[in-house]
N, C-alpha and C positions, 0 to 999 in steps of 0.2 A: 752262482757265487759260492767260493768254498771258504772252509774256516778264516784262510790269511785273507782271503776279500774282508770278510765279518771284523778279523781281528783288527786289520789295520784303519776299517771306518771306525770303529768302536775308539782306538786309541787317538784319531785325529780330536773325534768329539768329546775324548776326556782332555786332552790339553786344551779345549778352546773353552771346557766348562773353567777350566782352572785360570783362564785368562780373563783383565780387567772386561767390560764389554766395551766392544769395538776392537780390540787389540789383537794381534794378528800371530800366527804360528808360520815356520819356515816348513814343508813335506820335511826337509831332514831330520826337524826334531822327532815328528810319529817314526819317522824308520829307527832312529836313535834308542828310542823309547822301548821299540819291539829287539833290536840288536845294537847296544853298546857300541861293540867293537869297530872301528872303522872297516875290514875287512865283511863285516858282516851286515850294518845300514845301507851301505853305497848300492848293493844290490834292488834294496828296496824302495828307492826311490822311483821307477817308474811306478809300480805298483801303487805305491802312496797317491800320485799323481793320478792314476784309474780312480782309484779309491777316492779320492777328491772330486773328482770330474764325477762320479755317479751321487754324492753327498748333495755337489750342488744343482743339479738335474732333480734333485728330490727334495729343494728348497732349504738343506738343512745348513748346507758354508757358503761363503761366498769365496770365487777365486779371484783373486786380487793380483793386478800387472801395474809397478809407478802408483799405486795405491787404488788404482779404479778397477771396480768392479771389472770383468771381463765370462764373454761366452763359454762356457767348459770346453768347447766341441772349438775351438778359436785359440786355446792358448800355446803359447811358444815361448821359451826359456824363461829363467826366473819366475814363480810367483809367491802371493803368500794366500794365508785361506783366513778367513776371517768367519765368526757364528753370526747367522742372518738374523736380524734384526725382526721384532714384529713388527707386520703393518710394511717393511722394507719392500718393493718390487728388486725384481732377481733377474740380474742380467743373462739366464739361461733362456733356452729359448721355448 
C-alpha cells in the first residue's frame, strides 16, 4: 500500500467520523476532499473505491448498494459507504 492508498483510507474515515451515525458518504466526496477540482477527483474515484473495498474487508465501512449492506469483492456501480456499527455483522466475506 503507498502513501495515496493510506491517504485516501484515512480521508474516507475522517468524513464518516464527521458524519451523524448511520449516515453515509458518496467515494466522490473522499476524492473531492483529497482534489477539489473537478479535473482532478474524477481520476480518483476508482482508487477511493479500492480504498473502500480494503476498509470493509477490515471491518472498518460498510459498502452500501439501494441502502443494503453489500460484498466489497461484489460490487457494481453506484454505492455509498457507511462507519460499521459495533456488535454489526459485516457483509464481507
Amino acid at each position: 500500500m503507498n502513501s495515496q492508498d493510506r491517504r485516501l483510507e484515512q480521508t474516507i474515515l475522517d468524513l464518516l467520523v464527521r458524519r451523524e451515525p448511520g449516515k453515509t458518504i458518496c467515494p466522490s466526496e473522499a476524492a473531492r476532499a483529497i482534489a477539489p477540482a473537478e479535473e482532478s477527483w474524477r481520476p480518483l474515484l476508482e482508487p477511493v473505491r479500492r480504498a473502500a473495498r480494503r476498509l470493509a474487508r477490515q471491518g472498518r465501512v460498510e459498502i452500501l448498494q439501494r441502502g443494503r449492506p453489500v460484498d466489497p469483492d461484489e460490487i457494481r456501480g453506484p454505492i455509498r459507504l457507511r462507519a460499521r456499527r459495533a456488535g454489526e455483522p459485516s457483509a464481507a466475506p
